[in-house]
mmCIF file of the N, C-alpha and C atoms, coordinates in Angstrom:
data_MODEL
# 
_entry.id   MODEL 
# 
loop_
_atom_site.group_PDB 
_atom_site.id 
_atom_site.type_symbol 
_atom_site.label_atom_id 
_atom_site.label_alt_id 
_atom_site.label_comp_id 
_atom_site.label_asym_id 
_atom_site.label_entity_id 
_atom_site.label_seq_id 
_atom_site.pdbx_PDB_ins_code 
_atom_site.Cartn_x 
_atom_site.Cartn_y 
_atom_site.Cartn_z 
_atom_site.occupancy 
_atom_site.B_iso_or_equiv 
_atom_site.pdbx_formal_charge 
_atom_site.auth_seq_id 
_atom_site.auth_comp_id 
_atom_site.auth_asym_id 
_atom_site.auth_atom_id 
_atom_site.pdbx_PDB_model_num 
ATOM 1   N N  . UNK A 1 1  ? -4.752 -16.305 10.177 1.00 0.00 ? 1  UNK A N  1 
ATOM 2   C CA . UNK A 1 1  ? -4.176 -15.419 9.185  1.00 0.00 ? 1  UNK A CA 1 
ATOM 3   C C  . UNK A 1 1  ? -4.643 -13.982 9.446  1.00 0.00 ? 1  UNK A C  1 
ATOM 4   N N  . UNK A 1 2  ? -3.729 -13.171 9.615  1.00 0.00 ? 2  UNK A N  1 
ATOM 5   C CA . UNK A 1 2  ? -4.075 -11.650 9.778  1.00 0.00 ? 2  UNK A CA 1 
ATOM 6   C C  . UNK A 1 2  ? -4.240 -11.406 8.385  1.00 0.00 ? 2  UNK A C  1 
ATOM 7   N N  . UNK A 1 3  ? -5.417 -11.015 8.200  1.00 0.00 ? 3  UNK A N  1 
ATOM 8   C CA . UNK A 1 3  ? -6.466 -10.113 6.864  1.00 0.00 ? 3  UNK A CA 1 
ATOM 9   C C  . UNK A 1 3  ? -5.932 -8.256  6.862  1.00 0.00 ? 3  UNK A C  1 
ATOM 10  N N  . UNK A 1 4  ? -5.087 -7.956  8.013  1.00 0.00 ? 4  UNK A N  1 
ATOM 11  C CA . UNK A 1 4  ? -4.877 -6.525  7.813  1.00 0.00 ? 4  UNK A CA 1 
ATOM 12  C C  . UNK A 1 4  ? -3.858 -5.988  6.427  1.00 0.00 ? 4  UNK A C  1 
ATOM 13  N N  . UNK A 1 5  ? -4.582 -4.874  5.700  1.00 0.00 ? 5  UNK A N  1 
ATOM 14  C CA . UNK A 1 5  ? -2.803 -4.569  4.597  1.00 0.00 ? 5  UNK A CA 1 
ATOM 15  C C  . UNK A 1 5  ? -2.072 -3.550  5.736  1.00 0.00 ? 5  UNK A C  1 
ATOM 16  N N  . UNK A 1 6  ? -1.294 -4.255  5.323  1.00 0.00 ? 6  UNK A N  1 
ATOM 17  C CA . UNK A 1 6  ? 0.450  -3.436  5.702  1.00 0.00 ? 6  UNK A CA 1 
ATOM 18  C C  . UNK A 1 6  ? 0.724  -2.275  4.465  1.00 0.00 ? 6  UNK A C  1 
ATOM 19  N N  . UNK A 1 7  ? 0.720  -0.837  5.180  1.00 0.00 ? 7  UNK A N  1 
ATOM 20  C CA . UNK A 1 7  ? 1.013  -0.299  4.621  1.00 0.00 ? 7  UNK A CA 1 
ATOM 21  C C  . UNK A 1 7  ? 2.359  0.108   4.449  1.00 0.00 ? 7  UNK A C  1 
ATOM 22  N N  . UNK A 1 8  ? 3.397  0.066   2.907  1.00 0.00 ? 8  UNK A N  1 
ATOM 23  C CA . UNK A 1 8  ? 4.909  -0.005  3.281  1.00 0.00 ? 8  UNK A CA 1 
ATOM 24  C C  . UNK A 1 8  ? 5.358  1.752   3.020  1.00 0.00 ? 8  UNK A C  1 
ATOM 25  N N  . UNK A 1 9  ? 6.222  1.853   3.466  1.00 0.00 ? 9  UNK A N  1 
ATOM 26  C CA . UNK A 1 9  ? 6.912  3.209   3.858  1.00 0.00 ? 9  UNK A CA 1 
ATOM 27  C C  . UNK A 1 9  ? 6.934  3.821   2.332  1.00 0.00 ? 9  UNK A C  1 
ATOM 28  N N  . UNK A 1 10 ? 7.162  3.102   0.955  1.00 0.00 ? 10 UNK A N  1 
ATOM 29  C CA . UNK A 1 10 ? 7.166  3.162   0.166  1.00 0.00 ? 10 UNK A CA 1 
ATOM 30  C C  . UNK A 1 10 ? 6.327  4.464   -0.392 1.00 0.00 ? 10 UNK A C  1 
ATOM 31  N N  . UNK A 1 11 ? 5.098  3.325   -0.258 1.00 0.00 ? 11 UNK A N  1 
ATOM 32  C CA . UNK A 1 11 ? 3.663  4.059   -0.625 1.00 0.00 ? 11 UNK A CA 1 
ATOM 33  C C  . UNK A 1 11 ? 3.475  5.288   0.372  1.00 0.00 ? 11 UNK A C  1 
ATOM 34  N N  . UNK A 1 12 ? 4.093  5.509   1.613  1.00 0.00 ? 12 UNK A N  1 
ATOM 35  C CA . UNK A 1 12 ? 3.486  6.612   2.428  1.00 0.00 ? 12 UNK A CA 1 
ATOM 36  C C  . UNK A 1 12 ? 4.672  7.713   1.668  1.00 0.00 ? 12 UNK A C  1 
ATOM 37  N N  . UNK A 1 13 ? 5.359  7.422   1.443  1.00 0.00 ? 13 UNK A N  1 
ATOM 38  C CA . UNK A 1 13 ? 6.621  8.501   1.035  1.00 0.00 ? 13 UNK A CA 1 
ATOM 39  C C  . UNK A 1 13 ? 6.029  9.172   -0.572 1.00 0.00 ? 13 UNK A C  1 
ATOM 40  N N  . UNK A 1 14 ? 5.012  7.877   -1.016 1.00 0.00 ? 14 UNK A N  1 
ATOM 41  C CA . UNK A 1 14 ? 4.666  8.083   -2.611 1.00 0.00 ? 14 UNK A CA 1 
ATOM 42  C C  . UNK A 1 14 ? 3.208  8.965   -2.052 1.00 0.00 ? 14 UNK A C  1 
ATOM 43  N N  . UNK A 1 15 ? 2.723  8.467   -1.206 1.00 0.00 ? 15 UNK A N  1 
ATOM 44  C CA . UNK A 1 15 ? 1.600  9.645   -0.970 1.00 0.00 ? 15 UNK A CA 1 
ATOM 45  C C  . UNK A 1 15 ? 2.120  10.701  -0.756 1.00 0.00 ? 15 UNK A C  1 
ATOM 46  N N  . UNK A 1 16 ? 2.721  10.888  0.171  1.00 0.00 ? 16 UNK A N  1 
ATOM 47  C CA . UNK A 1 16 ? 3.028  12.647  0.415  1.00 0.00 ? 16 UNK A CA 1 
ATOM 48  C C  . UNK A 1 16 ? 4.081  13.329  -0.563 1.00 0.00 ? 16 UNK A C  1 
ATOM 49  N N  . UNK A 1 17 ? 4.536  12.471  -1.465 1.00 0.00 ? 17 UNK A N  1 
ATOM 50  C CA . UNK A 1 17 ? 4.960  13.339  -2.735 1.00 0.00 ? 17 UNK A CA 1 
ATOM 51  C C  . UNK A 1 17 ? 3.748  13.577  -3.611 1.00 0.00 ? 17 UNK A C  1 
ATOM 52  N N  . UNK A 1 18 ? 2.949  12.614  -4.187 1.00 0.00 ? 18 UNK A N  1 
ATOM 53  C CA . UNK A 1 18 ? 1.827  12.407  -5.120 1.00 0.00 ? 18 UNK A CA 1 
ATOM 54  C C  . UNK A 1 18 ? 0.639  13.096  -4.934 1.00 0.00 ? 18 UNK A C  1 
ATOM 55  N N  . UNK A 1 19 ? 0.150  13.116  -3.428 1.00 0.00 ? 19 UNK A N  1 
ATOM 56  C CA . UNK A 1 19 ? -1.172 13.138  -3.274 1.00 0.00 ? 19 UNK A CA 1 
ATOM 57  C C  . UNK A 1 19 ? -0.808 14.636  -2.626 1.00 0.00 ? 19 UNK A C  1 
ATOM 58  N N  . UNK A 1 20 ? -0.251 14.697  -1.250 1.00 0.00 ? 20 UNK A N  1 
ATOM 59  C CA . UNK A 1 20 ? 0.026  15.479  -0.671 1.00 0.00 ? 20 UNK A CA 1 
ATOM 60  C C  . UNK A 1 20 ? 0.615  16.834  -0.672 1.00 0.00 ? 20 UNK A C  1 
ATOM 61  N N  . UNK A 1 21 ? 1.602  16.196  -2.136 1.00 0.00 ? 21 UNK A N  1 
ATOM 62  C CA . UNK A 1 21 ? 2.052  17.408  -2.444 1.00 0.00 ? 21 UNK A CA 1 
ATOM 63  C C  . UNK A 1 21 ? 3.834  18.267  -1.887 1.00 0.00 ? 21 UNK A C  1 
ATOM 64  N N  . UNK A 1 22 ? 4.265  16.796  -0.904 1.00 0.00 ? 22 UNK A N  1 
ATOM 65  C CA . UNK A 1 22 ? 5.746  17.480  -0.314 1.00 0.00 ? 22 UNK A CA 1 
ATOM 66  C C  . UNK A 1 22 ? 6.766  17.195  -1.288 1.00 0.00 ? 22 UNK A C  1 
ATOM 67  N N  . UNK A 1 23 ? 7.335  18.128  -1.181 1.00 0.00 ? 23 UNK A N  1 
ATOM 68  C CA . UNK A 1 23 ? 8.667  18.007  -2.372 1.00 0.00 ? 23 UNK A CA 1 
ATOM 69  C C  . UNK A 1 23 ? 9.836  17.196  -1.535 1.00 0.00 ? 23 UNK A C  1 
ATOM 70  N N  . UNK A 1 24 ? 9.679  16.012  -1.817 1.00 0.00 ? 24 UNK A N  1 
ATOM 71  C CA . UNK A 1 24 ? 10.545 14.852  -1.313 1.00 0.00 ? 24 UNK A CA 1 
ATOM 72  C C  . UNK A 1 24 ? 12.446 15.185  -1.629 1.00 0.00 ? 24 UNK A C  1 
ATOM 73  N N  . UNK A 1 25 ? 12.451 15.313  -2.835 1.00 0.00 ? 25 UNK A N  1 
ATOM 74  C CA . UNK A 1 25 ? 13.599 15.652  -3.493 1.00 0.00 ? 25 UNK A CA 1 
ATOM 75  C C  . UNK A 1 25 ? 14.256 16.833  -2.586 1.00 0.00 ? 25 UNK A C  1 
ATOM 76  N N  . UNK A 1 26 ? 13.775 17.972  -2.468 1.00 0.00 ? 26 UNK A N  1 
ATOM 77  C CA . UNK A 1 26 ? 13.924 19.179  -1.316 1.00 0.00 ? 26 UNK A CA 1 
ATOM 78  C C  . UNK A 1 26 ? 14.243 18.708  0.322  1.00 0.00 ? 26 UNK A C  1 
ATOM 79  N N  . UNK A 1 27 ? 13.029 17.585  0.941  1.00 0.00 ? 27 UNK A N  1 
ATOM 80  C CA . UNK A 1 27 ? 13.736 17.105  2.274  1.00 0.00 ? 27 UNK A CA 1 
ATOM 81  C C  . UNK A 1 27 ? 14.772 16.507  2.029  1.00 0.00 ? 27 UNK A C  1 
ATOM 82  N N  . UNK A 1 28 ? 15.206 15.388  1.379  1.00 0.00 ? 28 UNK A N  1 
ATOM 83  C CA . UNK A 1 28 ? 16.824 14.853  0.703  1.00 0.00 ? 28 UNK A CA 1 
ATOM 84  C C  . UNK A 1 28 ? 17.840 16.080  0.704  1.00 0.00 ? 28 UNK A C  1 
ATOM 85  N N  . UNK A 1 29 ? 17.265 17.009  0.302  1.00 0.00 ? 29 UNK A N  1 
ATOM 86  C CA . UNK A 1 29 ? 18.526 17.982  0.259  1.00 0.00 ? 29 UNK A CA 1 
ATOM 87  C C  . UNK A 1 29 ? 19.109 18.759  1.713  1.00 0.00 ? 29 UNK A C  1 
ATOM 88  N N  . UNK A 1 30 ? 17.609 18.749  2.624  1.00 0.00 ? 30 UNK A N  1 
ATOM 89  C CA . UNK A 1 30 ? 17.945 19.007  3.448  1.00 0.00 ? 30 UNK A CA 1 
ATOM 90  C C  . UNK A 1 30 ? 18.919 18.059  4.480  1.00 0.00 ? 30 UNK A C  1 
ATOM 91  N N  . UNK A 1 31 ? 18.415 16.979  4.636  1.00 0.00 ? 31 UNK A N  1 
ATOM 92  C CA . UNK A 1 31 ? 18.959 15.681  4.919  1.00 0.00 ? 31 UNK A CA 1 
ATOM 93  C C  . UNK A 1 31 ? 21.018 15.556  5.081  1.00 0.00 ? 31 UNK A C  1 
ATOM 94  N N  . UNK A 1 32 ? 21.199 16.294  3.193  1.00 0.00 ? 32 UNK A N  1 
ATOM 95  C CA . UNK A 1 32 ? 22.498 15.994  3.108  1.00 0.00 ? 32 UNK A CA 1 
ATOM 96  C C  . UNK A 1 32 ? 23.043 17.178  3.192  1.00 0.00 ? 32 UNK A C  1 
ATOM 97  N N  . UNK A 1 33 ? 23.078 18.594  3.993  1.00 0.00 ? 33 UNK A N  1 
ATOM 98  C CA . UNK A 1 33 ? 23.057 19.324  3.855  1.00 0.00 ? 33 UNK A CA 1 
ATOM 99  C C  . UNK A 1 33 ? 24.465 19.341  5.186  1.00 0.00 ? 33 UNK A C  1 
ATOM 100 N N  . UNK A 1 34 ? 23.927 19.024  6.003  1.00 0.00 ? 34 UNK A N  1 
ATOM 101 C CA . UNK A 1 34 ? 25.765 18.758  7.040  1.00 0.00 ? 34 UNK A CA 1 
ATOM 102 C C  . UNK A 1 34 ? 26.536 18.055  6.262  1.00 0.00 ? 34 UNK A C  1 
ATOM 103 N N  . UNK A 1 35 ? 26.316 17.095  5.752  1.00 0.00 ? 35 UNK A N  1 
ATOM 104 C CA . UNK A 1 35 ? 27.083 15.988  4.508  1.00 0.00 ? 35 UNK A CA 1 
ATOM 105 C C  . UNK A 1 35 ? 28.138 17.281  3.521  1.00 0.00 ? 35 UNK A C  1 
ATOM 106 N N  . UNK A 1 36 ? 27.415 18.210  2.937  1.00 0.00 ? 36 UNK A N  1 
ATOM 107 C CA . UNK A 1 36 ? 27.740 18.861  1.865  1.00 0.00 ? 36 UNK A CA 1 
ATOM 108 C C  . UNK A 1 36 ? 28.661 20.028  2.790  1.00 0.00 ? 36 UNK A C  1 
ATOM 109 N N  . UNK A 1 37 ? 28.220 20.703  4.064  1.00 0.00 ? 37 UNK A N  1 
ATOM 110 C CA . UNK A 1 37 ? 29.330 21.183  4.625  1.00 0.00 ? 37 UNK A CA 1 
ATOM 111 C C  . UNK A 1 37 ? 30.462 21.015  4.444  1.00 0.00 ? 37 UNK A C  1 
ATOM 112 N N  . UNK A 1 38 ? 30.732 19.424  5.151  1.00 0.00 ? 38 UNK A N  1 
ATOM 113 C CA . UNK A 1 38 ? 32.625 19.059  5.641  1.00 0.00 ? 38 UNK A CA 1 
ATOM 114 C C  . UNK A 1 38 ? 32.826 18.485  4.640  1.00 0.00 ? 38 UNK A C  1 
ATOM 115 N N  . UNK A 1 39 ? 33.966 18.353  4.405  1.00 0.00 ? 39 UNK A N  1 
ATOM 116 C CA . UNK A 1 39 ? 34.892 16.965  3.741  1.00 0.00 ? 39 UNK A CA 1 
ATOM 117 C C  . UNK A 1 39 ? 35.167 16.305  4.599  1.00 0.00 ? 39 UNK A C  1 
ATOM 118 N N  . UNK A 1 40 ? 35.430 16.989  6.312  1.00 0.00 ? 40 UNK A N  1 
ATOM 119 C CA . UNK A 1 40 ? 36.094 16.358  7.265  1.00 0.00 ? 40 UNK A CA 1 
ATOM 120 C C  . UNK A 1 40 ? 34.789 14.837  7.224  1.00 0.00 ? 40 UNK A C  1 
ATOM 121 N N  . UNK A 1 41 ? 33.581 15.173  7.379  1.00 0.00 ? 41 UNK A N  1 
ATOM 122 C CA . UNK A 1 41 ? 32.688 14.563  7.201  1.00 0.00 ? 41 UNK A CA 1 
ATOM 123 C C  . UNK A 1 41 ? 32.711 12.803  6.453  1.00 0.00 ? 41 UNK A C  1 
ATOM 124 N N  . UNK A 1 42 ? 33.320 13.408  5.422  1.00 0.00 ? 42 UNK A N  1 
ATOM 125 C CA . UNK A 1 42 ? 33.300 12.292  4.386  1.00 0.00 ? 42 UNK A CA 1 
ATOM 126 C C  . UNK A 1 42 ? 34.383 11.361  4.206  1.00 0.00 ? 42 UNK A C  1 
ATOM 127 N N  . UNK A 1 43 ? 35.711 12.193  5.181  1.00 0.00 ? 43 UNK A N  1 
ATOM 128 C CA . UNK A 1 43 ? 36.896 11.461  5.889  1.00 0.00 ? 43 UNK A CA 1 
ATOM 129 C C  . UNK A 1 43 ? 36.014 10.230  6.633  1.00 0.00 ? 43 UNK A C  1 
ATOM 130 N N  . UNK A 1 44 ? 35.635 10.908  7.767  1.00 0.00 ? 44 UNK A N  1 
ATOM 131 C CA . UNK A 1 44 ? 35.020 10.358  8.467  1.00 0.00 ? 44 UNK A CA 1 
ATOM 132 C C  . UNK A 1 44 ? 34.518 8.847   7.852  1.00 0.00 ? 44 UNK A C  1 
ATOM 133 N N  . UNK A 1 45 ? 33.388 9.171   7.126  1.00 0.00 ? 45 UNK A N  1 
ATOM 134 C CA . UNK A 1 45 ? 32.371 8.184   7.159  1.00 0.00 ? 45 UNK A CA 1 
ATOM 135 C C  . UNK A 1 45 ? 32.890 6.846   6.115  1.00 0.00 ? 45 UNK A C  1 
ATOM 136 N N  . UNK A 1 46 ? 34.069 7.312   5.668  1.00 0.00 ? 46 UNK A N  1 
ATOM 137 C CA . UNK A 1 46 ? 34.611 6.492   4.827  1.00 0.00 ? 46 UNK A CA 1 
ATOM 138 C C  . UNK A 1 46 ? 35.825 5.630   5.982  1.00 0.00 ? 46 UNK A C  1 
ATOM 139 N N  . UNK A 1 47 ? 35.883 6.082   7.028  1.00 0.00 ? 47 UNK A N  1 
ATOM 140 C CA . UNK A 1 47 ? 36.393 5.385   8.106  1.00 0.00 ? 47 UNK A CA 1 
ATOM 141 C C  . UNK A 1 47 ? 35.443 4.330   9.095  1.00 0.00 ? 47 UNK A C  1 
ATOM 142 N N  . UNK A 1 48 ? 34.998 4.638   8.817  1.00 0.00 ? 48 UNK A N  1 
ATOM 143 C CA . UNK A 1 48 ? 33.606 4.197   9.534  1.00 0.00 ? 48 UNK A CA 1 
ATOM 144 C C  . UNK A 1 48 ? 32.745 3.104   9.294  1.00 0.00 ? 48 UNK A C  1 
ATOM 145 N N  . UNK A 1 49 ? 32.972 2.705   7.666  1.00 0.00 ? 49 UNK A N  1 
ATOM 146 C CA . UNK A 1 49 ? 32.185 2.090   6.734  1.00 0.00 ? 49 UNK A CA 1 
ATOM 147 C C  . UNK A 1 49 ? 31.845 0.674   8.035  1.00 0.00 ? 49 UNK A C  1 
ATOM 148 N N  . UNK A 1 50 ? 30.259 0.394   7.531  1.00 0.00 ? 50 UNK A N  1 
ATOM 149 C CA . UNK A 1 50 ? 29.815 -0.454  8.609  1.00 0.00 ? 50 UNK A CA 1 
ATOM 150 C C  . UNK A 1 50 ? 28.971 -0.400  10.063 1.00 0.00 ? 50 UNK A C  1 
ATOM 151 N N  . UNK A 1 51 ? 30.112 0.845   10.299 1.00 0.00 ? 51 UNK A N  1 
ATOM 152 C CA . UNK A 1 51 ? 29.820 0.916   11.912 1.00 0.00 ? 51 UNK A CA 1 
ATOM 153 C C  . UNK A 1 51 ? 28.354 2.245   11.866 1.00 0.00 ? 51 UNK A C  1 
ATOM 154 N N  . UNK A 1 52 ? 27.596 2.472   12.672 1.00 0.00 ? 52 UNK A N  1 
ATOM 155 C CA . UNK A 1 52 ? 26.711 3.485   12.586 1.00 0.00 ? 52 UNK A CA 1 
ATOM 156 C C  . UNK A 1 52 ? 27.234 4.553   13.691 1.00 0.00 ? 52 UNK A C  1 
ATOM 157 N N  . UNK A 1 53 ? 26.980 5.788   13.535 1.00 0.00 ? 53 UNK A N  1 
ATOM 158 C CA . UNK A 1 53 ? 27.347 6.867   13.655 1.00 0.00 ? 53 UNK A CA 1 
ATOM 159 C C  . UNK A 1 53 ? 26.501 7.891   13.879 1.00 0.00 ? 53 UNK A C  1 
ATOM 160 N N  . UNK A 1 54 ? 26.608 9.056   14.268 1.00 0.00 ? 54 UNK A N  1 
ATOM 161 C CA . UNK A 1 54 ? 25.568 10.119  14.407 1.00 0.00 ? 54 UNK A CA 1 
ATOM 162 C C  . UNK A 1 54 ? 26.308 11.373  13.734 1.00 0.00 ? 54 UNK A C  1 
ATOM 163 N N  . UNK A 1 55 ? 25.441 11.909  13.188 1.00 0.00 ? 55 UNK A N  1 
ATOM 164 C CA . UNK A 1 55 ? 26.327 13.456  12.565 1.00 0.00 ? 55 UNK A CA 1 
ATOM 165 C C  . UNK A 1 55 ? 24.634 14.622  12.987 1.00 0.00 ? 55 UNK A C  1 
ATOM 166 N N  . UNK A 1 56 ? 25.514 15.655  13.867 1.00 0.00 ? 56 UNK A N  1 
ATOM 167 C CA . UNK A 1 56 ? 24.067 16.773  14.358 1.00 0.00 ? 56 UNK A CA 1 
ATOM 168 C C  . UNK A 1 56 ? 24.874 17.852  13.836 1.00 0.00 ? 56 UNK A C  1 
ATOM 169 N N  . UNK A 1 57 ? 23.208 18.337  13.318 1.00 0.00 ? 57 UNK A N  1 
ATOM 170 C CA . UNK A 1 57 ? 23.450 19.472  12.597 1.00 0.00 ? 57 UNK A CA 1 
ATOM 171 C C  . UNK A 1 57 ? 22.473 20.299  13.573 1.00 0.00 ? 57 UNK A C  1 
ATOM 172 N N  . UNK A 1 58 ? 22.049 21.820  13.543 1.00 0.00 ? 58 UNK A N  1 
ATOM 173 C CA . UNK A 1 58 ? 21.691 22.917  13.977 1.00 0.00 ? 58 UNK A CA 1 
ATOM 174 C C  . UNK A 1 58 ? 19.994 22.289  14.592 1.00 0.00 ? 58 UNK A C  1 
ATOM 175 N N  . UNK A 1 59 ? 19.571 21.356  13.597 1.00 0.00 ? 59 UNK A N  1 
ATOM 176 C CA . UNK A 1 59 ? 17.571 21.116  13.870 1.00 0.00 ? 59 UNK A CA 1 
ATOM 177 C C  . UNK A 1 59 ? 17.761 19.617  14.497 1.00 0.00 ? 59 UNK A C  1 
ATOM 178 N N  . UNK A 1 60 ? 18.733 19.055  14.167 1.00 0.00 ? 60 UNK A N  1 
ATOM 179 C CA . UNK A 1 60 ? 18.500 17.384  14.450 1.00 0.00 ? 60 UNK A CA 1 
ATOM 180 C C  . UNK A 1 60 ? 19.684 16.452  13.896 1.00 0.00 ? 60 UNK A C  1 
ATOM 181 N N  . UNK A 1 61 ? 19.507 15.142  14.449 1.00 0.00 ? 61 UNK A N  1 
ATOM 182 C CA . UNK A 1 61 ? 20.728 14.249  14.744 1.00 0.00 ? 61 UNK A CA 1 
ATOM 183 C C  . UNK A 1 61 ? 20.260 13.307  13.492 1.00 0.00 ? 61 UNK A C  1 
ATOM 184 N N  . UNK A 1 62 ? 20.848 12.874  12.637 1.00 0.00 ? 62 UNK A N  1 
ATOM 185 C CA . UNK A 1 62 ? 20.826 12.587  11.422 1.00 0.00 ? 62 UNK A CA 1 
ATOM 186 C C  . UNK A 1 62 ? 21.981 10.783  12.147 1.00 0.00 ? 62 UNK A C  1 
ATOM 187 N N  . UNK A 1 63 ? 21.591 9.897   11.988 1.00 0.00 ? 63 UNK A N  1 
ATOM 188 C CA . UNK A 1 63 ? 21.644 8.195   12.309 1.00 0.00 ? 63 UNK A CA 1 
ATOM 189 C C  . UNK A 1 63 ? 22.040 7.544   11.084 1.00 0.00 ? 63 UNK A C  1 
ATOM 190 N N  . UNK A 1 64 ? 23.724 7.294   10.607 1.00 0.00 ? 64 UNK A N  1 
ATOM 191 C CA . UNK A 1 64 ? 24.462 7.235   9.265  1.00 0.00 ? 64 UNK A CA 1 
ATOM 192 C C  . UNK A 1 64 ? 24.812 5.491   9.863  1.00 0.00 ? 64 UNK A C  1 
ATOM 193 N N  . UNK A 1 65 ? 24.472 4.619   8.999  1.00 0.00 ? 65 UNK A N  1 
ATOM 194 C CA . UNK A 1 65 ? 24.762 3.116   8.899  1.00 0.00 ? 65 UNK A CA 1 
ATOM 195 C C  . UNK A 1 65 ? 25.607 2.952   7.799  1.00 0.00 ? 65 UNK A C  1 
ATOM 196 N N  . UNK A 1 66 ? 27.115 2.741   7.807  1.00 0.00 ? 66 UNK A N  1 
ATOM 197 C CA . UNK A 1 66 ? 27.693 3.222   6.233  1.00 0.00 ? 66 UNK A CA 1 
ATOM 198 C C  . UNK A 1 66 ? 27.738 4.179   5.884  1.00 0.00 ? 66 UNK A C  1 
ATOM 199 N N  . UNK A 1 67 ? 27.523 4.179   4.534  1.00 0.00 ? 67 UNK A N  1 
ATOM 200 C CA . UNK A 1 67 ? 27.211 5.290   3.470  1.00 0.00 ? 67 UNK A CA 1 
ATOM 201 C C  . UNK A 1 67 ? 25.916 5.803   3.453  1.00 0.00 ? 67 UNK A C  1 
ATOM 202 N N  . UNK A 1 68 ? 24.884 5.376   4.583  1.00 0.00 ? 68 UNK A N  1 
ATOM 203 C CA . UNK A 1 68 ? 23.308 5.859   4.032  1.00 0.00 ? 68 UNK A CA 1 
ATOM 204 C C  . UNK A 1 68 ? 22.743 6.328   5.593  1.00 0.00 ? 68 UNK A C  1 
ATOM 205 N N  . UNK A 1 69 ? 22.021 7.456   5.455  1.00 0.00 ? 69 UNK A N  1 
ATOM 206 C CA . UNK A 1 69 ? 21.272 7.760   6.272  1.00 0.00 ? 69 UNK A CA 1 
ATOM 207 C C  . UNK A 1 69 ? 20.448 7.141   6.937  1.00 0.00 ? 69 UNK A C  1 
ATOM 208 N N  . UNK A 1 70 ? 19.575 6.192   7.986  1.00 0.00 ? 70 UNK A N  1 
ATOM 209 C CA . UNK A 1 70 ? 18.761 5.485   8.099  1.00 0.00 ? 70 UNK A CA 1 
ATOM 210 C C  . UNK A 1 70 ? 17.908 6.067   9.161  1.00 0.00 ? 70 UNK A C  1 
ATOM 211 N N  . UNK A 1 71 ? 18.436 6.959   9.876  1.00 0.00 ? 71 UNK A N  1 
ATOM 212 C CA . UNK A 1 71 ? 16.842 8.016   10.942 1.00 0.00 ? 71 UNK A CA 1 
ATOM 213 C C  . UNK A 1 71 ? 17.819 9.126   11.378 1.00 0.00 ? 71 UNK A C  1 
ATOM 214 N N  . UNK A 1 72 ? 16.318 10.266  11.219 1.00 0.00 ? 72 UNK A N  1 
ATOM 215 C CA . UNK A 1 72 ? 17.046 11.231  11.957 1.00 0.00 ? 72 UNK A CA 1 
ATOM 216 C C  . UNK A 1 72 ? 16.025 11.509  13.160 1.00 0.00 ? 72 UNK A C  1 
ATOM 217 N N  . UNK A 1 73 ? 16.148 12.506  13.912 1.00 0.00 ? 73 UNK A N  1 
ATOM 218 C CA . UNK A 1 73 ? 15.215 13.398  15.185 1.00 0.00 ? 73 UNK A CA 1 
ATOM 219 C C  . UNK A 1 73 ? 15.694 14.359  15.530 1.00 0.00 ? 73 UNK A C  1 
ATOM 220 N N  . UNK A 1 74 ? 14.788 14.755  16.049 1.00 0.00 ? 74 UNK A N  1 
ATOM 221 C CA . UNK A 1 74 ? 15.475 16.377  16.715 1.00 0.00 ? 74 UNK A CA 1 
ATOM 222 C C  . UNK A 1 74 ? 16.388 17.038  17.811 1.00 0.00 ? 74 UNK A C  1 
ATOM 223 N N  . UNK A 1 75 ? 17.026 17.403  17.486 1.00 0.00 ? 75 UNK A N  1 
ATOM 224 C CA . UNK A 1 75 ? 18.098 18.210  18.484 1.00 0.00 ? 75 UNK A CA 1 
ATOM 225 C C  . UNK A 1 75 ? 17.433 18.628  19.251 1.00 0.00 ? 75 UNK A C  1 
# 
């Protein structure tokens, strides 16, 4: 039996809002911020439903599964 805790993404996202101090709500905005550009966008992704996709904006490539964001990285 592995005795290690697993720490879940949860709690690290709740630290660096809580403890740390990052305004979580603010990266989200950045996040949907090519989203809020197009409509062509939202054509799109409503065509798409299912399939995963990439949408790049000016800093980084934002990784759309559906309707939800699931990784981004840098341009």
């Amino acid at each position: 039996m592995n005795n290690r805790i697993h720490i879940t993404d949860h709690a690290v996202v709740r630290y660096l809002e809580r403890i740390e101090g990052v305004d979580v709500h603010a990266i989200r905005r950045k996040l949907e911020l090519p989203f809020r550009r197009s409509r062509l966008l939202e054509s799109a992704a409503e065509q798409l439903q299912g399939a995963e996709y990439k949408v790049k904006s000016d800093r980084m490539v934002l990784v759309v599964n559906g309707n939800k964001v699931v990784t981004c990285y840098p341009k």
